[in-house]
PyMOL Python script that loads the backbone (N, CA, C, O; Angstrom):
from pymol import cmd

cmd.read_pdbstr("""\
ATOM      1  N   UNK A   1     -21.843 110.035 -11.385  1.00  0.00           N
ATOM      2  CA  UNK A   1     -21.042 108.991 -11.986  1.00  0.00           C
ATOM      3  C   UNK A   1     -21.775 107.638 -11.921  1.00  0.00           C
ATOM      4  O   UNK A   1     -21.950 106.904 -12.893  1.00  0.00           O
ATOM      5  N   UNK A   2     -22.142 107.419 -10.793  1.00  0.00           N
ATOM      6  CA  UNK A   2     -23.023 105.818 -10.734  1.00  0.00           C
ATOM      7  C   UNK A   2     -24.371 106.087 -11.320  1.00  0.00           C
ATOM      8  O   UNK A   2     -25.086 105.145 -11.662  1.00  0.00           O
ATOM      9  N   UNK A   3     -24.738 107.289 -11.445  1.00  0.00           N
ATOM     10  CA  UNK A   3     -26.020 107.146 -12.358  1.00  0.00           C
ATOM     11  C   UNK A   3     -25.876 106.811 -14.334  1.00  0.00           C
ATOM     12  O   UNK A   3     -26.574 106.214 -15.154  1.00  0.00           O
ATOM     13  N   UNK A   4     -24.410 107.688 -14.388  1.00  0.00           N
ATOM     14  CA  UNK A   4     -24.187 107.452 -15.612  1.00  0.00           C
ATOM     15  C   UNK A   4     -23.956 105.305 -15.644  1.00  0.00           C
ATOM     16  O   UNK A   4     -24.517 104.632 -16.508  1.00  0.00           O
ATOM     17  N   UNK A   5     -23.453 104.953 -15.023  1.00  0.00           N
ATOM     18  CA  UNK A   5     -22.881 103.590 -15.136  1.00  0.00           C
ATOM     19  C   UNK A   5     -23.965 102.915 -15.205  1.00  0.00           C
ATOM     20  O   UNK A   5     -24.018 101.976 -15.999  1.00  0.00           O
ATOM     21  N   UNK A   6     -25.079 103.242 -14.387  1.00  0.00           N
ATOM     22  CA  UNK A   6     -26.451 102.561 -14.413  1.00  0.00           C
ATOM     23  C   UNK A   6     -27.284 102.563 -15.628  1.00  0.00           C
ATOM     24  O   UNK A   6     -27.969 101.594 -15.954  1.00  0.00           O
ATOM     25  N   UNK A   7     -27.215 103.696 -16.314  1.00  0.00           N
ATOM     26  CA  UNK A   7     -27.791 103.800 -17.612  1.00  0.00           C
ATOM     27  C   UNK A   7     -26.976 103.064 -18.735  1.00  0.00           C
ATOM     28  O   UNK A   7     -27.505 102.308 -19.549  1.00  0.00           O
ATOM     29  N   UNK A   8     -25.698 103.346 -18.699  1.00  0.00           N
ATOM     30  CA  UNK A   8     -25.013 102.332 -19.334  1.00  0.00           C
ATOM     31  C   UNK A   8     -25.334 100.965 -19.381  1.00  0.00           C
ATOM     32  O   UNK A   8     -25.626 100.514 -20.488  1.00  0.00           O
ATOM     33  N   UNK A   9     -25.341 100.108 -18.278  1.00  0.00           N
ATOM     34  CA  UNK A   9     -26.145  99.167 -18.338  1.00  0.00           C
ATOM     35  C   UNK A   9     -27.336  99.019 -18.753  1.00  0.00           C
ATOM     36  O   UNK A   9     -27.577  98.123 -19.562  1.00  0.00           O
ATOM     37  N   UNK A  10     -28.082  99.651 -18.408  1.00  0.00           N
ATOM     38  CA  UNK A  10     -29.721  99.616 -18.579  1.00  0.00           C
ATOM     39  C   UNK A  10     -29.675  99.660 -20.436  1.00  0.00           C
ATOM     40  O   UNK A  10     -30.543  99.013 -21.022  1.00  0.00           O
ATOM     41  N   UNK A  11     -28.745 100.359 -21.173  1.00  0.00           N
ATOM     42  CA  UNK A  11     -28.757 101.135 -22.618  1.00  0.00           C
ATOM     43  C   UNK A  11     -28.575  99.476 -23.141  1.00  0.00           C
ATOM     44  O   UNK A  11     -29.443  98.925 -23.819  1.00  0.00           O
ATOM     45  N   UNK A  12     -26.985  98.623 -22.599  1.00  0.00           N
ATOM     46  CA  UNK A  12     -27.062  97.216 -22.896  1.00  0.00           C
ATOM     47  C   UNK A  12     -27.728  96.604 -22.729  1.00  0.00           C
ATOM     48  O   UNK A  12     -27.932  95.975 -23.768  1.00  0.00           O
ATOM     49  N   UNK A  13     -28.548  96.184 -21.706  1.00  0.00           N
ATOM     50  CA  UNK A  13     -29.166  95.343 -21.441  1.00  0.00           C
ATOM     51  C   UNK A  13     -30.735  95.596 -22.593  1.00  0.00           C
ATOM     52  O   UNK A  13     -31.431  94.596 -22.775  1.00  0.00           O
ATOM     53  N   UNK A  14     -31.033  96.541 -23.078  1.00  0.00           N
ATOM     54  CA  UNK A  14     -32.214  97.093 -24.261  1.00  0.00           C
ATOM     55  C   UNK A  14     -31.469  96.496 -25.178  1.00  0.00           C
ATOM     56  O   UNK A  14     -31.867  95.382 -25.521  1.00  0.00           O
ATOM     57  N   UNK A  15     -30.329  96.976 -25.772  1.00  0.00           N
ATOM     58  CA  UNK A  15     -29.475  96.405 -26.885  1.00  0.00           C
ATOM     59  C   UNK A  15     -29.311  94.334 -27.003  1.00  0.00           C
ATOM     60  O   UNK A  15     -29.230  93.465 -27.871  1.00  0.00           O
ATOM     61  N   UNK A  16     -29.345  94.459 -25.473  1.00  0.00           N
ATOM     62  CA  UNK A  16     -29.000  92.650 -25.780  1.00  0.00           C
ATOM     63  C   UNK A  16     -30.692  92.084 -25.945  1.00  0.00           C
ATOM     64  O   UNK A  16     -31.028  91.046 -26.516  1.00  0.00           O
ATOM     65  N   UNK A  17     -31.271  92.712 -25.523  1.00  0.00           N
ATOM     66  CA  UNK A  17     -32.799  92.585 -25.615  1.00  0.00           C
ATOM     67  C   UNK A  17     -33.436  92.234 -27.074  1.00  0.00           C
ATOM     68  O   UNK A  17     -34.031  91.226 -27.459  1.00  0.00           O
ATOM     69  N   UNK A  18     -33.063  93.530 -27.788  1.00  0.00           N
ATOM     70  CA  UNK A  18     -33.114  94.089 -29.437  1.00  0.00           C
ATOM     71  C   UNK A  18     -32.494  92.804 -30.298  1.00  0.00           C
ATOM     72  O   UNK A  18     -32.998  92.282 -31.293  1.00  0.00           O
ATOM     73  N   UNK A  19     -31.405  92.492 -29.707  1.00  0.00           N
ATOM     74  CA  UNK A  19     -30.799  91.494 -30.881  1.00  0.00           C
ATOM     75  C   UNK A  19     -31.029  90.342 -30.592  1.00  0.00           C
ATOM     76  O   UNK A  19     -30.762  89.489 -31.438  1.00  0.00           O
ATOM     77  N   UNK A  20     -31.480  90.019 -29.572  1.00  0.00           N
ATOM     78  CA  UNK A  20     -32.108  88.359 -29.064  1.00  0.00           C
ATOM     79  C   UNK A  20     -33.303  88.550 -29.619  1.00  0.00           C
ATOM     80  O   UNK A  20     -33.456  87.814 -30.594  1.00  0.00           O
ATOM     81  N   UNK A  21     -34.636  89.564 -29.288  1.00  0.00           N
ATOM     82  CA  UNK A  21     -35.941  89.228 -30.304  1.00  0.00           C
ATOM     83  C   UNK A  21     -35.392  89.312 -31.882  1.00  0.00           C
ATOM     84  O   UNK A  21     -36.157  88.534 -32.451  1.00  0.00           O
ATOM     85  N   UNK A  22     -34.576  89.782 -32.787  1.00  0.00           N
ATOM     86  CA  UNK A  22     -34.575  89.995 -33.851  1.00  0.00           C
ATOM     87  C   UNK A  22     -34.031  88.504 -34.275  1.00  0.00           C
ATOM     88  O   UNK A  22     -34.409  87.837 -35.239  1.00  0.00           O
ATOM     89  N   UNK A  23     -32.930  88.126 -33.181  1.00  0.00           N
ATOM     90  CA  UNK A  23     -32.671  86.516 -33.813  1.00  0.00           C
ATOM     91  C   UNK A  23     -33.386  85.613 -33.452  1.00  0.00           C
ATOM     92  O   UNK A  23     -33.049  84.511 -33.883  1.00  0.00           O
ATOM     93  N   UNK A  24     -34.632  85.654 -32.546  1.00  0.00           N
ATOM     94  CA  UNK A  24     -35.409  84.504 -32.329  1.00  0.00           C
ATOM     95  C   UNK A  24     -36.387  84.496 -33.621  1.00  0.00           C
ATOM     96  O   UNK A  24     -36.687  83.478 -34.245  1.00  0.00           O
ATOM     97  N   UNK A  25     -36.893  85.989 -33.954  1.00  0.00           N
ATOM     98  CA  UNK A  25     -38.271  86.500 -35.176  1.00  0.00           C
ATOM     99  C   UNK A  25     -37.526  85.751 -36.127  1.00  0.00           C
ATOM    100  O   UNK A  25     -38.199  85.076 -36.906  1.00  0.00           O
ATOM    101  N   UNK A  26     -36.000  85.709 -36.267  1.00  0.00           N
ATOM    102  CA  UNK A  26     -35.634  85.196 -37.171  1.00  0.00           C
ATOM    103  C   UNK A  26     -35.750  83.535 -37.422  1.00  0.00           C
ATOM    104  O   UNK A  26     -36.363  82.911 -38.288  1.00  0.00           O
ATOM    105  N   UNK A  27     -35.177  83.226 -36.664  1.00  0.00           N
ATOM    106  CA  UNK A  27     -35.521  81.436 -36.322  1.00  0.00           C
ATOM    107  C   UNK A  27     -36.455  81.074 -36.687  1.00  0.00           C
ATOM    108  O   UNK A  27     -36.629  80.083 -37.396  1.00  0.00           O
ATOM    109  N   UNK A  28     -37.327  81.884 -36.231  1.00  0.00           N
ATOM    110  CA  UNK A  28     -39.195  81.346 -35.536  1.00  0.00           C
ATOM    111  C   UNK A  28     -39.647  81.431 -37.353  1.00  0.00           C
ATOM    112  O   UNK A  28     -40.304  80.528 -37.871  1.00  0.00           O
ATOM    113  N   UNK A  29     -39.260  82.419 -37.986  1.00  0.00           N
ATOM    114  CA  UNK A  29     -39.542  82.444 -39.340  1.00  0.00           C
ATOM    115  C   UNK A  29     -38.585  81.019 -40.622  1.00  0.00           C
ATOM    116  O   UNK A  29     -38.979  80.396 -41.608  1.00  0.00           O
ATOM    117  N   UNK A  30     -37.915  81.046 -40.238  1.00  0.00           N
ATOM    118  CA  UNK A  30     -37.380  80.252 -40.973  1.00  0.00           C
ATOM    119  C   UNK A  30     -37.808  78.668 -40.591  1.00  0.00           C
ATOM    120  O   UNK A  30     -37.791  77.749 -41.409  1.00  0.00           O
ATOM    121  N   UNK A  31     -38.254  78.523 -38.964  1.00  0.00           N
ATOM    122  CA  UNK A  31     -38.691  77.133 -38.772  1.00  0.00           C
ATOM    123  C   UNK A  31     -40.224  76.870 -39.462  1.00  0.00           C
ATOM    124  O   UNK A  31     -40.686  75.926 -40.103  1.00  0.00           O
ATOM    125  N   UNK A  32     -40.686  77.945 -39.091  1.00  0.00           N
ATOM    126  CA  UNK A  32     -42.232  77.731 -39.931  1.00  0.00           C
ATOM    127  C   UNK A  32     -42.420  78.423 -41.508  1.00  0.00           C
ATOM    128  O   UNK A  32     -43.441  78.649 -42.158  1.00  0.00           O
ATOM    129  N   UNK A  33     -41.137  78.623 -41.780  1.00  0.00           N
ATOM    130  CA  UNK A  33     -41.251  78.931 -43.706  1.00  0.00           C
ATOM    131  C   UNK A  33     -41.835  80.190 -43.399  1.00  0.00           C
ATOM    132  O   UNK A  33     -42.867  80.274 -44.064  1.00  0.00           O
ATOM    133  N   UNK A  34     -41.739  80.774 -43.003  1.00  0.00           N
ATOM    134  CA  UNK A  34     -42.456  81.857 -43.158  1.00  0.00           C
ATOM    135  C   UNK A  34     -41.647  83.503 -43.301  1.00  0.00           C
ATOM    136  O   UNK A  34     -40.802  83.557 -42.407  1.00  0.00           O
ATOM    137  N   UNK A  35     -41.655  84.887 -44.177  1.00  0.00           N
ATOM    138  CA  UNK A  35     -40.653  85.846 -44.112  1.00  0.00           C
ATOM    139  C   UNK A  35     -40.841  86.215 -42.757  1.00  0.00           C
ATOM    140  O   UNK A  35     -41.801  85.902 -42.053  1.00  0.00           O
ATOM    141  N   UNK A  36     -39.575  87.103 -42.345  1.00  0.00           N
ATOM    142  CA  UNK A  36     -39.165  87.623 -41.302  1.00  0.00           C
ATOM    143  C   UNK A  36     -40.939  88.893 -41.263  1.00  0.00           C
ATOM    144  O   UNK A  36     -41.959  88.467 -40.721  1.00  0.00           O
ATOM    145  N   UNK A  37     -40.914  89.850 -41.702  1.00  0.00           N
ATOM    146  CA  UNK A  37     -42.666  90.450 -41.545  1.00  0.00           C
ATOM    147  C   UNK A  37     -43.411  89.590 -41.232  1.00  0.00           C
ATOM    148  O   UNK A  37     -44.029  89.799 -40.189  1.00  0.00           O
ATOM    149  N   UNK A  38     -43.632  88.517 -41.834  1.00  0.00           N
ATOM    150  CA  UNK A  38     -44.382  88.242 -41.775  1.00  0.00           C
ATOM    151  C   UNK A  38     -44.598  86.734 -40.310  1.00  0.00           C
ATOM    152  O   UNK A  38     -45.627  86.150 -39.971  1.00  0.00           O
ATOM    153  N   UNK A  39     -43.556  86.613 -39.939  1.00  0.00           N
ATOM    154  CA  UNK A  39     -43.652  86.032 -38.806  1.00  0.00           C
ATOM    155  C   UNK A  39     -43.779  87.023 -37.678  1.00  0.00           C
ATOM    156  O   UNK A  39     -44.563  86.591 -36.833  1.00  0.00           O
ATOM    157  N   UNK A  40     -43.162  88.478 -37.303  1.00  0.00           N
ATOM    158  CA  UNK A  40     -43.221  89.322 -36.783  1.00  0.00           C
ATOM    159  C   UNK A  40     -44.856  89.348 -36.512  1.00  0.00           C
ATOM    160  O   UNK A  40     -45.401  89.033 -35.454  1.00  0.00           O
ATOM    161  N   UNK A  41     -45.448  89.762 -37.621  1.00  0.00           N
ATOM    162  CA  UNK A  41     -47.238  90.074 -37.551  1.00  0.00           C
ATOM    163  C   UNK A  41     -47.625  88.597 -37.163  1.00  0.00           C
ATOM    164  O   UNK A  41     -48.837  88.409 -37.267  1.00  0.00           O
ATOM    165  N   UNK A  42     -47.087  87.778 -36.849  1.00  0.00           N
ATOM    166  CA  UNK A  42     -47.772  86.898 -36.696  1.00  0.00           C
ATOM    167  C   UNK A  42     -47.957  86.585 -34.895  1.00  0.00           C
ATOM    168  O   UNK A  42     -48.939  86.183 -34.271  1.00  0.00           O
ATOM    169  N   UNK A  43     -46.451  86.996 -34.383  1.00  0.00           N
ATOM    170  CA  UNK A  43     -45.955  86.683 -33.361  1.00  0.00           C
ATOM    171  C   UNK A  43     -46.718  87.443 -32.506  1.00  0.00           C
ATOM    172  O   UNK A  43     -47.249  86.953 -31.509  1.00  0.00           O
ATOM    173  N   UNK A  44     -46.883  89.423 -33.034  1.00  0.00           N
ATOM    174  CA  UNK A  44     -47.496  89.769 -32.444  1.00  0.00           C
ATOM    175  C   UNK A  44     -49.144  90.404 -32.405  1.00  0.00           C
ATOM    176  O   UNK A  44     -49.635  91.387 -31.851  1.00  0.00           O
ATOM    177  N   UNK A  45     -49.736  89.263 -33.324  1.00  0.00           N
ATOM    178  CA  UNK A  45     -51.320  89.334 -33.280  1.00  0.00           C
ATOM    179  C   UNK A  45     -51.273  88.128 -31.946  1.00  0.00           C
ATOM    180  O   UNK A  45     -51.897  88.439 -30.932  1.00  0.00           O
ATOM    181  N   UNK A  46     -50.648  86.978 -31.963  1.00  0.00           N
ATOM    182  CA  UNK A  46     -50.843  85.600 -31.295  1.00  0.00           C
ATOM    183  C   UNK A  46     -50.350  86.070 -29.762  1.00  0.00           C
ATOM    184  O   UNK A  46     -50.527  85.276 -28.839  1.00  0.00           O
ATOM    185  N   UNK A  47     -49.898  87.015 -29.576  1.00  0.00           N
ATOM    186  CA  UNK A  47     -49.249  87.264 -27.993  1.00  0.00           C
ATOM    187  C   UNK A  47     -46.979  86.981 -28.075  1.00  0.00           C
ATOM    188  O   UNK A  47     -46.060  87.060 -27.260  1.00  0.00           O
ATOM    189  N   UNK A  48     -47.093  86.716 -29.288  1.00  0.00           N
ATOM    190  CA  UNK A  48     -45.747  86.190 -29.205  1.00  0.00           C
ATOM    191  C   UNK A  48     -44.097  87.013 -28.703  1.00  0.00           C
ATOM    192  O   UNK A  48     -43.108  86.763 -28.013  1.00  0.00           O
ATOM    193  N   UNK A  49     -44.606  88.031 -29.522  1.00  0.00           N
ATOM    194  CA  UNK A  49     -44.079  89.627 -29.223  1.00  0.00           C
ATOM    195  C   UNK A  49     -44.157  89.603 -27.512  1.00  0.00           C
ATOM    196  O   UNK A  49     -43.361  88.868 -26.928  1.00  0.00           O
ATOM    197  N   UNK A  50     -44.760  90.110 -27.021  1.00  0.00           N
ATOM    198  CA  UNK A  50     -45.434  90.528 -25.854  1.00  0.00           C
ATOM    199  C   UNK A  50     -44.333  89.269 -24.555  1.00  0.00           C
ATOM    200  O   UNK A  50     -43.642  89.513 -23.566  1.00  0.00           O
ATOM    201  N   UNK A  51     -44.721  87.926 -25.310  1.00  0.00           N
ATOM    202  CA  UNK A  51     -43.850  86.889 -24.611  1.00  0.00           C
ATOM    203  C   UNK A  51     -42.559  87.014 -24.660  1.00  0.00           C
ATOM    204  O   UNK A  51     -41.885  86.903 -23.636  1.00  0.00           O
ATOM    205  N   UNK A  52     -41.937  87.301 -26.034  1.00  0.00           N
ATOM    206  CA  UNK A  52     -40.630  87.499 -25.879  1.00  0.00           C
ATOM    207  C   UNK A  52     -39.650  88.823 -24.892  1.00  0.00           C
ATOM    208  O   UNK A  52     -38.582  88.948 -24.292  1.00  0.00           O
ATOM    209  N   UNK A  53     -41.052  89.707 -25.301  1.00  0.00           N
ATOM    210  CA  UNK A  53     -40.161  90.642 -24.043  1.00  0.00           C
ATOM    211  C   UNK A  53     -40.449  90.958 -22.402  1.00  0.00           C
ATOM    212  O   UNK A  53     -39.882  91.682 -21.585  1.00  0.00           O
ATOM    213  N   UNK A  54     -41.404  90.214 -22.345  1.00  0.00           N
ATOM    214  CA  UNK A  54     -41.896  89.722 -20.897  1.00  0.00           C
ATOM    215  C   UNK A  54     -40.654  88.561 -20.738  1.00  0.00           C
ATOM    216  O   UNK A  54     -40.141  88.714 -19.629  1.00  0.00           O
ATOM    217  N   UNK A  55     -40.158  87.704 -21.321  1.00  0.00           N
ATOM    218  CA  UNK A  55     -39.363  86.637 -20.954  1.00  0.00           C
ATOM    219  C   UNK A  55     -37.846  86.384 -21.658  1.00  0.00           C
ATOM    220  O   UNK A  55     -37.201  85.455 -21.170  1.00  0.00           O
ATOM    221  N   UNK A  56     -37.458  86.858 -22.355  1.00  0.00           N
ATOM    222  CA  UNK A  56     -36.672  87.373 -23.097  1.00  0.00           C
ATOM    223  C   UNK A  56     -35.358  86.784 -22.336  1.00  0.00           C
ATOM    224  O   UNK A  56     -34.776  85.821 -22.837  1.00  0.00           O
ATOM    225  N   UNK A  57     -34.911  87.347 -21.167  1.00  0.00           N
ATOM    226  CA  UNK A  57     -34.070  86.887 -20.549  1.00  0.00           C
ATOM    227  C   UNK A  57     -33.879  85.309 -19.933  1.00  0.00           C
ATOM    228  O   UNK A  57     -32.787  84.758 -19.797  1.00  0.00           O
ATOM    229  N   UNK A  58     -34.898  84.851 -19.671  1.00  0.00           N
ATOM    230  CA  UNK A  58     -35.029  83.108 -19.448  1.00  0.00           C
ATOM    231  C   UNK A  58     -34.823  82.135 -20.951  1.00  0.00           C
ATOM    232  O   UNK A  58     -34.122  81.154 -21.197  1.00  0.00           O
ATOM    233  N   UNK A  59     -35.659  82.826 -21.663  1.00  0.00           N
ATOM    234  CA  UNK A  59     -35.577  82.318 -23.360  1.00  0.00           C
ATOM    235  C   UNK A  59     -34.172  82.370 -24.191  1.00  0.00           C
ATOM    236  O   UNK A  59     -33.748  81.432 -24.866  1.00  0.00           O
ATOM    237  N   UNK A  60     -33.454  83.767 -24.006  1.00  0.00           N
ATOM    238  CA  UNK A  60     -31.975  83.859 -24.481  1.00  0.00           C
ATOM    239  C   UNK A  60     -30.786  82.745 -24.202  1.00  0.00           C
ATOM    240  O   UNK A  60     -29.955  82.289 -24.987  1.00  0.00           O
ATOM    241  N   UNK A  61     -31.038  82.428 -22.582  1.00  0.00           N
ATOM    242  CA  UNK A  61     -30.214  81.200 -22.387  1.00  0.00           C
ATOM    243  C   UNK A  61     -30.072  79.595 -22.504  1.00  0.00           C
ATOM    244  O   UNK A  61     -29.338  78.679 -22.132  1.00  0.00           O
ATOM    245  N   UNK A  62     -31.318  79.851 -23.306  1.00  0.00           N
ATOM    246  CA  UNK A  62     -31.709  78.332 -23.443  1.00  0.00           C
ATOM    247  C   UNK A  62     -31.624  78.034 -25.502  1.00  0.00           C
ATOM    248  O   UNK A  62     -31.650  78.855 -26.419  1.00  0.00           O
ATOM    249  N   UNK A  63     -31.564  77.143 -25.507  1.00  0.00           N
ATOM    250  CA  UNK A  63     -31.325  76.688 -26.762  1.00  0.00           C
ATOM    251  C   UNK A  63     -31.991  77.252 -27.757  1.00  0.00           C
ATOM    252  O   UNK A  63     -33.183  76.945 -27.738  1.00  0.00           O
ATOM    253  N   UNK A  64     -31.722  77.863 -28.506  1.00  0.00           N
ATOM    254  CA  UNK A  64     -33.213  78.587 -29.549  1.00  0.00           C
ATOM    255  C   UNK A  64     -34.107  77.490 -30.308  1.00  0.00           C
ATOM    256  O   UNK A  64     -35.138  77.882 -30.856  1.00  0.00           O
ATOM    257  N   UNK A  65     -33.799  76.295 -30.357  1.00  0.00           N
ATOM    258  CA  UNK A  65     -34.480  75.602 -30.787  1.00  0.00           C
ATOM    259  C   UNK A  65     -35.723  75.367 -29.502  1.00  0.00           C
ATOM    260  O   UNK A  65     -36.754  75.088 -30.114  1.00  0.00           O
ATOM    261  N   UNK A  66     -35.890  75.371 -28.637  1.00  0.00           N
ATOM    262  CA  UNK A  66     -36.708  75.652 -27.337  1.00  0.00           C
ATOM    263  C   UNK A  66     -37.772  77.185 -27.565  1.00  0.00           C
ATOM    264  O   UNK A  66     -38.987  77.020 -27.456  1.00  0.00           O
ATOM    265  N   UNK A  67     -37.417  78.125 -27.769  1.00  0.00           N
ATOM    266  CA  UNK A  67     -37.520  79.174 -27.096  1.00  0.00           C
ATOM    267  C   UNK A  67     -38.187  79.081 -28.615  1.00  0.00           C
ATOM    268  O   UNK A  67     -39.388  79.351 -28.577  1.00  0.00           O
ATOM    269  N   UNK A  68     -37.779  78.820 -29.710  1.00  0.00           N
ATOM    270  CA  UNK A  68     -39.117  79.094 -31.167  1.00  0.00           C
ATOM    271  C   UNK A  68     -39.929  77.661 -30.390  1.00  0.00           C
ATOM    272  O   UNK A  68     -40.605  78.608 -29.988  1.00  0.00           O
ATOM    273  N   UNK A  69     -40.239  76.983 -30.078  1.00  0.00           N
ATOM    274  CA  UNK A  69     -41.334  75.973 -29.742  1.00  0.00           C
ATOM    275  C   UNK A  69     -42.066  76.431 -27.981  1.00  0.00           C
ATOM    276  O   UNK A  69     -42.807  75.786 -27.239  1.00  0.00           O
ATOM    277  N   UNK A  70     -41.568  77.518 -27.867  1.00  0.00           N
ATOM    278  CA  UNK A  70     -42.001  78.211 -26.872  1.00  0.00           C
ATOM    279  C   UNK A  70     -43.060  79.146 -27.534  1.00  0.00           C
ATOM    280  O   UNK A  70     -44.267  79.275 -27.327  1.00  0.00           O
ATOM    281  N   UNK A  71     -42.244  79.724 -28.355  1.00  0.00           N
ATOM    282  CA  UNK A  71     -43.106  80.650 -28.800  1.00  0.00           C
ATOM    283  C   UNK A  71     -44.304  80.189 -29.726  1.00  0.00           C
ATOM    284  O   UNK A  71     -45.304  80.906 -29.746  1.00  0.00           O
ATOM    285  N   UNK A  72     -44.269  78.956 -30.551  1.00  0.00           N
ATOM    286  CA  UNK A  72     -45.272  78.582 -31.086  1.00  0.00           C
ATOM    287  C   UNK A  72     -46.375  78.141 -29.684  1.00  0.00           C
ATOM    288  O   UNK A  72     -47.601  78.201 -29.778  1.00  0.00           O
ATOM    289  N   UNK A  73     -45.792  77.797 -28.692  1.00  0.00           N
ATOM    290  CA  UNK A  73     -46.648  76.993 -27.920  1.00  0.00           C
ATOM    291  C   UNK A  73     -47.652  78.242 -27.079  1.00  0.00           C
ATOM    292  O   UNK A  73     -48.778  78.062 -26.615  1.00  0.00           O
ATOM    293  N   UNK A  74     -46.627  79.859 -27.059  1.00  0.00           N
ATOM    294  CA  UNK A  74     -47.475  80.405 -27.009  1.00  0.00           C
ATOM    295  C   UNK A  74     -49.146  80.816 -27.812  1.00  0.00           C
ATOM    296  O   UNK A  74     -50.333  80.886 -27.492  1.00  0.00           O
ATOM    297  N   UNK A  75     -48.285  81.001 -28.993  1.00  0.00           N
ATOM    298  CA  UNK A  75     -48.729  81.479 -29.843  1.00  0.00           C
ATOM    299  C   UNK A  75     -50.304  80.770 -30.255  1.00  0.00           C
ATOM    300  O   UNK A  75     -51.372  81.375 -30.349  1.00  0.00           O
ATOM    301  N   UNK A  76     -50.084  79.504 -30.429  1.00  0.00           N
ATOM    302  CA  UNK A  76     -50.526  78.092 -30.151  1.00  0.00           C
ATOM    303  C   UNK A  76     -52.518  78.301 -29.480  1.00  0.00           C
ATOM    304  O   UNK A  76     -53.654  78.113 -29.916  1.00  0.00           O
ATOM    305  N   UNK A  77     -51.692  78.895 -27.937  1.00  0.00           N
ATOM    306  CA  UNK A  77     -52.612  79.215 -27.288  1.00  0.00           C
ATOM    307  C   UNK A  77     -53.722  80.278 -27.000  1.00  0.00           C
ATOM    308  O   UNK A  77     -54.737  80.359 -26.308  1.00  0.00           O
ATOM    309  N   UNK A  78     -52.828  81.263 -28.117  1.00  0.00           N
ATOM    310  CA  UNK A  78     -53.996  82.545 -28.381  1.00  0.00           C
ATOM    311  C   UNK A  78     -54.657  82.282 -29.792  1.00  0.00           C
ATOM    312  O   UNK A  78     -55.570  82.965 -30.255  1.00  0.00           O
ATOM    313  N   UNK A  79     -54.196  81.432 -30.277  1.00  0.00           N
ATOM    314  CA  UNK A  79     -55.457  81.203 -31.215  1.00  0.00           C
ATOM    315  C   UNK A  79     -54.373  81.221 -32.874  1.00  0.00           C
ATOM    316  O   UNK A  79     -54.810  81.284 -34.023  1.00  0.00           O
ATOM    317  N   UNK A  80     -53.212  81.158 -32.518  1.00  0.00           N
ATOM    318  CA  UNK A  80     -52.500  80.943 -34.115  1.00  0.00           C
ATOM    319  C   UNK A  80     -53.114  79.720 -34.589  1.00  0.00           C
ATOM    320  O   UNK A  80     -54.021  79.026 -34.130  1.00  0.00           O
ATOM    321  N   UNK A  81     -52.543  79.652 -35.404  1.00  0.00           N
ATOM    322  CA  UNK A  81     -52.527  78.239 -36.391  1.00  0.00           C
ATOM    323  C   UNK A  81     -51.655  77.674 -37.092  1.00  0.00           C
ATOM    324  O   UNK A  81     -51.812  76.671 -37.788  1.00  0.00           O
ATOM    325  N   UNK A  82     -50.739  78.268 -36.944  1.00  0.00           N
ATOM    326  CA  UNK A  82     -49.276  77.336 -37.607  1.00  0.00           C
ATOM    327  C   UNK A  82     -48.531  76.624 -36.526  1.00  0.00           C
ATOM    328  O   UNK A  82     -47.533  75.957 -36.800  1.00  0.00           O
TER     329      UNK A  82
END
""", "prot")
cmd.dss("prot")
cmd.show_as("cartoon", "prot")
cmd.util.cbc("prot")
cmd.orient("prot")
């Protein structure tokens, strides 16, 4: 029984994961004009991907206007250019 409850959680916590990167890719695209693909490939040639789900949980609670200038600032630093 507590193993089932644990996975339950664990199943949400992937799910709240899933829909926080899909609405940040989203943001992050619309702040720099850019389509949803095509900010995706962008995010994750630059390390951006990789950041969001390494940090995902610190980034969700903070303002999304932060967390896309996070991610450019990653991004920034591996060598993007927008």
């Amino acid at each position: 029984m507590e193993v089932l409850q644990q996975k339950r959680e664990l199943d949400r916590e992937v799910q709240n994961k899933i829909l926080f990167m899909a609405f940040i890719i989203t943001k992050f695209a619309r702040a720099y004009k850019m389509s949803k693909p095509d900010a995706y490939r962008y995010l994750k040639k630059y390390g951006g991907i990789d950041f969001l789900d390494e940090c995902w949980w610190a980034l969700h609670i903070d303002n999304p206007y932060w967390a896309v200038k996070d991610l450019y600032k990653v991004c920034r630093n591996n060598g993007g250019l927008r």
